[in-house]
N, CA, C and O of each residue as an XYZ file, in Angstrom:
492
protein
N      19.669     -2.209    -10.393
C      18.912     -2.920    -11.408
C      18.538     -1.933    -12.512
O      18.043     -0.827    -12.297
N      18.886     -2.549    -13.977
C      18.041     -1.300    -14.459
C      16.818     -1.454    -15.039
O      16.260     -2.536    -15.218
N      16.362     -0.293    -15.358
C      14.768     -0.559    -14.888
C      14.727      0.363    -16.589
O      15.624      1.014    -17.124
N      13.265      0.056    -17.086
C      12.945      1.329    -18.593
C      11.380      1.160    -18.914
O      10.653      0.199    -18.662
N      11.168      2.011    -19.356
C       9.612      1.545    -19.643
C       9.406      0.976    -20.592
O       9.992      0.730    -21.646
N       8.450      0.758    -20.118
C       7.428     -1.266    -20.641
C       6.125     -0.834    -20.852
O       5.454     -0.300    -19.968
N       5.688     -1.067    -22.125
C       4.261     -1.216    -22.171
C       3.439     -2.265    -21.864
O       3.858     -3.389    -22.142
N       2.277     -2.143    -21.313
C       1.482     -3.289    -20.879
C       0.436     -2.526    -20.768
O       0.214     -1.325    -20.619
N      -0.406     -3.887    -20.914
C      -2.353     -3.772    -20.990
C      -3.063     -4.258    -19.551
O      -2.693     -5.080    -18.713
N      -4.028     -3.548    -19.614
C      -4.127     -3.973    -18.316
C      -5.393     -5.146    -18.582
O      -6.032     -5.265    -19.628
N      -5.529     -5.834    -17.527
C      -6.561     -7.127    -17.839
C      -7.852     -6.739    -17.527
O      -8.810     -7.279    -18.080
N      -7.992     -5.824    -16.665
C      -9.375     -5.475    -16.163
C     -10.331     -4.444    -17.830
O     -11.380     -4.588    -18.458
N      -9.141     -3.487    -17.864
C     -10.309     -2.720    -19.415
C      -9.595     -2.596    -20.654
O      -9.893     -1.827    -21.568
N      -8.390     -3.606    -20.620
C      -7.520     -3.597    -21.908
C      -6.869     -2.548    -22.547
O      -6.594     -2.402    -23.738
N      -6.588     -1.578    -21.230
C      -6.147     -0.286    -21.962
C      -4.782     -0.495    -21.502
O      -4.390     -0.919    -20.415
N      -3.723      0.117    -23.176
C      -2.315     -0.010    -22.486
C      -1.969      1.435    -22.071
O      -2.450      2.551    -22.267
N      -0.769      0.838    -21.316
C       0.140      2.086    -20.340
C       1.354      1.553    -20.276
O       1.783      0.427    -20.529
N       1.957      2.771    -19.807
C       3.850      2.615    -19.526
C       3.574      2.597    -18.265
O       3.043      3.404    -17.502
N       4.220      1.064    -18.099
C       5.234      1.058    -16.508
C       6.362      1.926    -16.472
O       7.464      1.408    -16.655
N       6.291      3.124    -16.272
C       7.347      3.957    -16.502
C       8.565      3.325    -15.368
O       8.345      2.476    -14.505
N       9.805      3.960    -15.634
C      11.173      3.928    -14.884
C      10.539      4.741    -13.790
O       9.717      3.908    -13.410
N      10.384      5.590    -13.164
C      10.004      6.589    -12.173
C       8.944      5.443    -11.437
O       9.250      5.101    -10.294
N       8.023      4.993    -11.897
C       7.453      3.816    -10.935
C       8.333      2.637    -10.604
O       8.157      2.173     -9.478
N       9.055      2.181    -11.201
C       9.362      1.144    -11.147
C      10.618      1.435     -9.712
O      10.895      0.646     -8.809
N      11.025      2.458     -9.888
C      11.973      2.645     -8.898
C      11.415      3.533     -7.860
O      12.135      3.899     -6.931
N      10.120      3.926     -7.957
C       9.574      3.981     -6.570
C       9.349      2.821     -5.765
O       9.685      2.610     -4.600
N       8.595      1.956     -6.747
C       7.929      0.779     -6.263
C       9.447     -0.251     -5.153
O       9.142     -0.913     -4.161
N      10.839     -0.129     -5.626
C      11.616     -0.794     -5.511
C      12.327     -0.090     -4.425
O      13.172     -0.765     -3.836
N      12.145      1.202     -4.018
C      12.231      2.603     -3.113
C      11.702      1.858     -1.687
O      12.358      1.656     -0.664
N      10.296      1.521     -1.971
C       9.404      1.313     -0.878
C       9.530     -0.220     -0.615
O       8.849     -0.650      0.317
N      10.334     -1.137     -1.330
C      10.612     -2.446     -1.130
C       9.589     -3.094     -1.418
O       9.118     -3.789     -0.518
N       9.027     -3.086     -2.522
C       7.798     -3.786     -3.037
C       8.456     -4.294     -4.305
O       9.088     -3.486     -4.984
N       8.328     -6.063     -4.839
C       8.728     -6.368     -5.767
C       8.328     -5.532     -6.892
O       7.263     -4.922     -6.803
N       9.034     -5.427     -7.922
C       8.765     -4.663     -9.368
C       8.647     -5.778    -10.244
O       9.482     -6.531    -10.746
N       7.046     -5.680    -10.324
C       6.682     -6.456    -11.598
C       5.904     -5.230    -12.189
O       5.591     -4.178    -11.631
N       5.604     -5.797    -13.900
C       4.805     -5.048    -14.505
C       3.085     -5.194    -13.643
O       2.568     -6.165    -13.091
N       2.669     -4.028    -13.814
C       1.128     -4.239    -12.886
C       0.485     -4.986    -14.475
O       0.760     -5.003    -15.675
N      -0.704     -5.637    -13.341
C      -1.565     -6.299    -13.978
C      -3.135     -4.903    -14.322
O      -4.066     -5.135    -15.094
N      -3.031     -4.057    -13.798
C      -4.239     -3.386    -14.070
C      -3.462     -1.714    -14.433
O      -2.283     -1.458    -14.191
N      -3.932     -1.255    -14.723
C      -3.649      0.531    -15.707
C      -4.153      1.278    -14.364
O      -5.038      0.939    -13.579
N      -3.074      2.706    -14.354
C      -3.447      3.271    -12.979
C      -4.913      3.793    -12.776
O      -5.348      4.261    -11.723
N      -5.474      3.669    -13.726
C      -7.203      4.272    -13.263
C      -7.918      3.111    -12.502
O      -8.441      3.031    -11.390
N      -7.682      1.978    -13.853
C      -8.111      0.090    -12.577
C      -7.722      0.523    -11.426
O      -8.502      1.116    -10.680
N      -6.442      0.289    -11.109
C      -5.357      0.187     -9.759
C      -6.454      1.186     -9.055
O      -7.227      0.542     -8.346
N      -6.718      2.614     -9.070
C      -7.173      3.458     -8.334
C      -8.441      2.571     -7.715
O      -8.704      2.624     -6.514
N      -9.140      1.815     -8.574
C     -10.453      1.540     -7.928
C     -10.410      0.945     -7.289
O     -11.364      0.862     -6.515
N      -9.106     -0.035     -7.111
C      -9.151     -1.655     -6.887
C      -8.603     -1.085     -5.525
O      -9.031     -1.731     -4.568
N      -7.701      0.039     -5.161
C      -6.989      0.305     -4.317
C      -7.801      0.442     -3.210
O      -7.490      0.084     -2.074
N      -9.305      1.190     -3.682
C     -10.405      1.562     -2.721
C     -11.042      0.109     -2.120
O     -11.194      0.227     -0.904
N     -11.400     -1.032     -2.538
C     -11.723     -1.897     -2.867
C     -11.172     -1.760     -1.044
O     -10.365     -1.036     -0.462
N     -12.436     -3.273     -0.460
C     -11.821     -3.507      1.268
C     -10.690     -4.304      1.247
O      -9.844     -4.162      2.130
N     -10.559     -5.079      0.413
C      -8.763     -5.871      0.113
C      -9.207     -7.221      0.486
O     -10.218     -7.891      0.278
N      -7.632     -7.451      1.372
C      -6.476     -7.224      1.680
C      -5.714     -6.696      0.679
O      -5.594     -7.125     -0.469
N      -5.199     -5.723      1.189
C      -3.837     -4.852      0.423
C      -2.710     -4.873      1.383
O      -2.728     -5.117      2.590
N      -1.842     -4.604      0.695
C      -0.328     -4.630      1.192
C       0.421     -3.031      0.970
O       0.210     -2.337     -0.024
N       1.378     -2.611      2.188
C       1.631     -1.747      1.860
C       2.399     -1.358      3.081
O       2.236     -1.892      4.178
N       3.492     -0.116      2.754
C       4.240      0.518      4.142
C       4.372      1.608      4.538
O       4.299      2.614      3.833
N       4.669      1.572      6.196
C       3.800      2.943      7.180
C       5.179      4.106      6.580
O       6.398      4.245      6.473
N       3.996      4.654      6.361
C       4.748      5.762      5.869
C       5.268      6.710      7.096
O       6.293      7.374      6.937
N       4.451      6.762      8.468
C       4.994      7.054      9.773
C       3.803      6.755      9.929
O       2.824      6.798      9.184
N       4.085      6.203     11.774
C       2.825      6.093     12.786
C       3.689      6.730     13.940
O       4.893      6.573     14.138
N       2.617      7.626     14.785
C       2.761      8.347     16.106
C       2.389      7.636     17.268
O       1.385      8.082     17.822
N       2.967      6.570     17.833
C       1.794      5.932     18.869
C       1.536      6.868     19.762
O       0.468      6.581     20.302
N       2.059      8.023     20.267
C       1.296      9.251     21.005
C       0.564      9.591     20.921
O       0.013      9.965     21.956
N      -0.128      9.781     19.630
C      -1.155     10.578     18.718
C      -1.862      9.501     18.201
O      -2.466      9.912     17.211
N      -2.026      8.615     18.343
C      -2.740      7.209     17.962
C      -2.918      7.110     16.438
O      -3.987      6.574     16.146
N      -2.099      7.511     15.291
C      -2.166      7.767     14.018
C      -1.029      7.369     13.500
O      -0.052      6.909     14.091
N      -1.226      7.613     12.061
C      -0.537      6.951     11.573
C      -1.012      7.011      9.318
O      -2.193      6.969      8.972
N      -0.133      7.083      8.497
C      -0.691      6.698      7.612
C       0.558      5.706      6.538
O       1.745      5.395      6.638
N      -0.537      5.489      5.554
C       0.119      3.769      5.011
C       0.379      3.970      3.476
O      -0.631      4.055      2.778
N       1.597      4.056      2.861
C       1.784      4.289      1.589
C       1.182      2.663      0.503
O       1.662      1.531      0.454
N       0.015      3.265     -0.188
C      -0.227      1.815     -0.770
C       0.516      1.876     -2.269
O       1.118      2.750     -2.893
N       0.230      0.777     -2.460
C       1.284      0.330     -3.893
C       1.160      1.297     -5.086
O       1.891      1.188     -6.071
N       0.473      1.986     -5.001
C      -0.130      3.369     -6.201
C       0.755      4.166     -5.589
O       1.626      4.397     -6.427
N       1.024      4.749     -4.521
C       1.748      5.636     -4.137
C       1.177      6.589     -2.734
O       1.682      7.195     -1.790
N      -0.339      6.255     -3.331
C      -1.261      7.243     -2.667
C      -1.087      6.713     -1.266
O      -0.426      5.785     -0.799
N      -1.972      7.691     -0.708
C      -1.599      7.381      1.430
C      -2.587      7.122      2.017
O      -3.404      8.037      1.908
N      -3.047      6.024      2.804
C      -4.408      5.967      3.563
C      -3.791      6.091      4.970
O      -2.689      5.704      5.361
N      -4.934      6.830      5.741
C      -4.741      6.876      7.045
C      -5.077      5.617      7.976
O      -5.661      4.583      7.653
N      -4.697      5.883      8.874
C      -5.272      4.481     10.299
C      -4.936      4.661     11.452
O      -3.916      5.292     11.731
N      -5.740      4.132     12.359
C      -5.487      4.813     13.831
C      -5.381      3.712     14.769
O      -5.885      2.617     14.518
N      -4.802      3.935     15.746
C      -4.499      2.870     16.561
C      -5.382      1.400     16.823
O      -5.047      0.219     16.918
N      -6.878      2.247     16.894
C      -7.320      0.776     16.836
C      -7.847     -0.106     15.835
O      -8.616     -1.030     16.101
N      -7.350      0.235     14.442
C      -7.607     -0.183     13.350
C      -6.074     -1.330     13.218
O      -5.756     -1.855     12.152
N      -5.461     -1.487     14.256
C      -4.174     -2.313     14.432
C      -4.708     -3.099     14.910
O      -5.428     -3.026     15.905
N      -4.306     -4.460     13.946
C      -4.766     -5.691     14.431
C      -3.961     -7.094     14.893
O      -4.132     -8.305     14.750
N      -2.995     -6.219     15.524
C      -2.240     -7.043     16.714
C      -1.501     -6.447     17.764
O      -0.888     -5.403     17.538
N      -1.487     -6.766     18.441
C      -1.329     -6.668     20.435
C       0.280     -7.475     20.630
O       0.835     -8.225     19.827
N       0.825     -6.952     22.161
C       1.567     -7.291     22.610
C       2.909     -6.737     21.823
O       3.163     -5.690     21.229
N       3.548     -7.790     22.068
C       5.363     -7.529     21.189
C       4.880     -7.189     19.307
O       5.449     -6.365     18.592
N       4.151     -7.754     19.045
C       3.846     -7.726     17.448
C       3.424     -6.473     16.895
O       3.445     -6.226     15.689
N       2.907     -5.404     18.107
C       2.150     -4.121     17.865
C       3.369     -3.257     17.802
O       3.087     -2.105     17.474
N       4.807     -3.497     18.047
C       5.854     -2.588     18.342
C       6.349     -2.576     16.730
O       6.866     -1.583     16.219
N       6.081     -3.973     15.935
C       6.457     -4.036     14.350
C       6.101     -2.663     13.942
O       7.007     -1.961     13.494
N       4.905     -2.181     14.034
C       4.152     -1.358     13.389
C       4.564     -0.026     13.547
O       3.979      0.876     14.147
N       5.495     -0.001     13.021
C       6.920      1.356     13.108
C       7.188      2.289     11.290
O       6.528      1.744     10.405
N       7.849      3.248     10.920
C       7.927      3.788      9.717
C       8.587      2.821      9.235
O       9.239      2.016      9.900
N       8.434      2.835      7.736
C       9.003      1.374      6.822
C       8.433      0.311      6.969
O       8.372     -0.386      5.956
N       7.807     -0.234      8.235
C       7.383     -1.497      8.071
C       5.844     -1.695      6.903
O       4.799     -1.091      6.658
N       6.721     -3.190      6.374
C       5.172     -3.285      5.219
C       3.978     -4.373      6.209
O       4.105     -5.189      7.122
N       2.855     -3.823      5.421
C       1.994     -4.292      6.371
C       0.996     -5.095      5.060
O       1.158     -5.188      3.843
N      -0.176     -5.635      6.098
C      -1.375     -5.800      5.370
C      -2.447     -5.018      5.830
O      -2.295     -4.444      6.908
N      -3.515     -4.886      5.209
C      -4.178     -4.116      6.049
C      -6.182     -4.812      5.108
O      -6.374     -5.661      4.238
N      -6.859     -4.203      5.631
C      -8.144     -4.016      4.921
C      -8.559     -2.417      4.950
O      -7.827     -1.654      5.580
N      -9.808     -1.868      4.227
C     -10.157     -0.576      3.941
C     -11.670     -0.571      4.304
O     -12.656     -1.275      4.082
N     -11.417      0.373      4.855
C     -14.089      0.476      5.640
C     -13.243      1.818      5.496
O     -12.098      2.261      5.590
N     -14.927      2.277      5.124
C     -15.189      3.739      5.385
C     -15.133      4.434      6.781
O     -14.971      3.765      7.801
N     -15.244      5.536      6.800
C     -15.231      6.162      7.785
C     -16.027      7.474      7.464
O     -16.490      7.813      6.374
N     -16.103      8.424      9.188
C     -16.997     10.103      8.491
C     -16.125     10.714      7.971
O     -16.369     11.820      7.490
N     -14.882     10.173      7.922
C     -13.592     11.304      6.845
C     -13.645     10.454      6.101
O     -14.812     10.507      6.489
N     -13.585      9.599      5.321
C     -13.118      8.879      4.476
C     -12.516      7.463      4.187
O     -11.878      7.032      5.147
N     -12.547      6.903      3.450
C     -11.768      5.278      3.984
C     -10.474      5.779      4.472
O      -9.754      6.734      4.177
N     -10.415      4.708      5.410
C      -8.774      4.179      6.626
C      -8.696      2.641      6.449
O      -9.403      1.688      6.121
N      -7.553      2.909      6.814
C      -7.045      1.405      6.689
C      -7.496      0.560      8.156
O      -7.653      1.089      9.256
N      -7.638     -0.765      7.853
C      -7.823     -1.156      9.079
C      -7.601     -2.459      9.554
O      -7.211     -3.001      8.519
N      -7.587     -3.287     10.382
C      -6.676     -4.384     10.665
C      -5.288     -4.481     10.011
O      -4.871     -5.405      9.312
N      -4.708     -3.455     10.335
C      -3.221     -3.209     10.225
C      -2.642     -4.437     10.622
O      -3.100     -4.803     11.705
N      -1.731     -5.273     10.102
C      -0.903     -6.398     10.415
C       0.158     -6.352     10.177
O       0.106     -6.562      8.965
N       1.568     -6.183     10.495
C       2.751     -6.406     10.089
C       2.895     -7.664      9.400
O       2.351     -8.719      9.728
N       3.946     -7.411      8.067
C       4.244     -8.635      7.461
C       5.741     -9.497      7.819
O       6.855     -9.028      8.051
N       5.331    -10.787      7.768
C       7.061    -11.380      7.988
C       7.641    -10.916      7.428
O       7.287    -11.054      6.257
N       9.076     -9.919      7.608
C      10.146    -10.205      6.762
C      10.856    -11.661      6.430
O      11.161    -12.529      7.249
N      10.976    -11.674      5.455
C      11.754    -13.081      5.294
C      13.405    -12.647      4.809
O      14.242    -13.528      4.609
């Protein structure tokens, strides 16, 4: 696909930015549709912190080591630990590198983690 940069405003503080090519083909890297964002990466940063639901994929999980962290749509990485997975049985095996998930965000004494980890349908 080819991809080029695009200017756009964001809706939250009306400031414009380039959807640069280098995002756009990350974003399409990690199998996340490529649309122009609706918010400018400083919005995005806040919104990212925000408890969600957000969407996003395991960048690796260790089930040995009960860890794991989650590439969100900015790029940046939140961590999560086994019992911040919020499904059991055959559905908990989804939750492998590459898979996209949903998740929510709470604090923690290190920092926000992700938490109710959910695998998403592939369709």
């Amino acid at each position: 696909m080819p991809y080029r940069d695009t200017w756009a405003t964001c809706e939250k503080c009306g400031k414009q930015f380039i959807f640069t090519v280098e995002e756009q083909r990350r974003l399409d890297n990690l199998g996340f549709e490529v649309t122009v964002p609706s918010l400018c990466p400083d919005c995005m940063r806040a919104e990212e912190m925000s408890p969600g639901p957000h969407e996003g994929v395991i960048k690796w999980y260790d089930p040995d080591k009960g860890y794991g962290f989650i590439i969100q749509r900015s790029g940046n990485e939140i961590f999560f630990h086994r019992s911040g997975i919020g499904v059991t049985g055959p559905d908990r095996l989804r939750i492998k590198d590459g898979a996209k998930v949903s998740y929510r965000i709470e604090p923690s004494g290190k920092g926000p983690q992700a938490v109710d980890v959910v695998p998403l349908n592939e369709t």
